[in-house]
C-alpha positions as CSV (number, residue, x, y, z in Angstrom):
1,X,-1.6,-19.8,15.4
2,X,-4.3,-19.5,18.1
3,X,-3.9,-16.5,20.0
4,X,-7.5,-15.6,20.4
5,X,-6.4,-12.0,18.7
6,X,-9.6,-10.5,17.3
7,X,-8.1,-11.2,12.7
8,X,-9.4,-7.4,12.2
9,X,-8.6,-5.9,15.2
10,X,-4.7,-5.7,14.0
11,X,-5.6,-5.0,10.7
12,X,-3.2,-2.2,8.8
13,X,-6.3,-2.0,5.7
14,X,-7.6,1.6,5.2
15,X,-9.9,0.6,2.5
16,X,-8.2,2.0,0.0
17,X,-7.5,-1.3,-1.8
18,X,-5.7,-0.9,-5.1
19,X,-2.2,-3.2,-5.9
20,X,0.4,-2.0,-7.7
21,X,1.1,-4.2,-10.2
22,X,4.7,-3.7,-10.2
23,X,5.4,-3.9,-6.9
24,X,2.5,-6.6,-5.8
25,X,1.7,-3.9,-2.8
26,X,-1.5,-2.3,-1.8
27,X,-1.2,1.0,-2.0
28,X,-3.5,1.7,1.0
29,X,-1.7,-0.4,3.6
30,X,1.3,-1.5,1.9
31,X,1.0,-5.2,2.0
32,X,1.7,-7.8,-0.4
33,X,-1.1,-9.8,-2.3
34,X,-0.1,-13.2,-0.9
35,X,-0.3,-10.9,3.2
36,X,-3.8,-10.2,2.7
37,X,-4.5,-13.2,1.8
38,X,-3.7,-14.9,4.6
39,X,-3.8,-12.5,7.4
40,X,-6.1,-14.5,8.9
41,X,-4.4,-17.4,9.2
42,X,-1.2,-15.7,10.9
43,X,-0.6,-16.0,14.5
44,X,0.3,-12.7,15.8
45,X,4.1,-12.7,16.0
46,X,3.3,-13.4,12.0
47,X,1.2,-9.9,11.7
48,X,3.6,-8.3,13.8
49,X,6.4,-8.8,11.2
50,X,4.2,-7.8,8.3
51,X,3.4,-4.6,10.4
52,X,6.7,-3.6,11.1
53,X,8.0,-4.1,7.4
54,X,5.1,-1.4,6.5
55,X,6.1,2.1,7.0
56,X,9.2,1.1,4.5
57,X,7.5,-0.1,2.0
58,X,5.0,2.6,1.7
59,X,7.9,5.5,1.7
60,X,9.9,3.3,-0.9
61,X,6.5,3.4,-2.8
62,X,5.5,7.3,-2.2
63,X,9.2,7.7,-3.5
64,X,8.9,5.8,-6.5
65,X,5.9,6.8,-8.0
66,X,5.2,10.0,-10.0
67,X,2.3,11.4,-10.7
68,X,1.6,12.3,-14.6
69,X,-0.9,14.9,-14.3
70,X,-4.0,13.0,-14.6
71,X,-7.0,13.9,-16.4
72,X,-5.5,17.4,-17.2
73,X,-2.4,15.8,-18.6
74,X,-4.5,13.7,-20.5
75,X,-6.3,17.1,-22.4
76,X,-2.9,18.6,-22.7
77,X,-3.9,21.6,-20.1
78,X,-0.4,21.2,-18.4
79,X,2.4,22.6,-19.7
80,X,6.0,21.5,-19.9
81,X,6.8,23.7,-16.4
82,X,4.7,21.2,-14.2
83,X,6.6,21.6,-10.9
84,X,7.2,25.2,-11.4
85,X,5.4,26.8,-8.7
């Protein structure tokens, strides 16, 4: 747990910090709560496994999710025929 790796320097954050509450995954970087938490307390092999576990999780969440229209959606602007382009 001492590899003199620089804790940031690895560091799959984009500062777009938001969880999904559902899933317990950022939405930014795709890691759990409890991964963030302790990402600087893993060694470097530990990162590396969170790392490669990442680009799965966020395609499984890009995949998942729908998007309701937002603040149109909300006014009733949109109209039934949404994806209709």
């Amino acid at each position: 747990m001492n590899d003199q790796v620089s804790p940031r320097a690895d560091s799959p954050c984009i500062k777009i910090c938001v969880v999904d509450p559902e899933t317990d995954l950022c939405i930014g970087c795709g890691r759990k709560t409890a991964e963030i938490a302790g990402w600087l307390r893993m060694d470097a092999s530990e990162r590396a496994g969170v790392l490669e576990l990442l680009p799965d999780r966020l395609a499984t969440m890009t995949r998942r999710k729908r998007r309701k229209g937002g603040a149109r959606a909300k006014r009733g602007e949109l109209k039934d025929d949404i994806c209709a382009g």
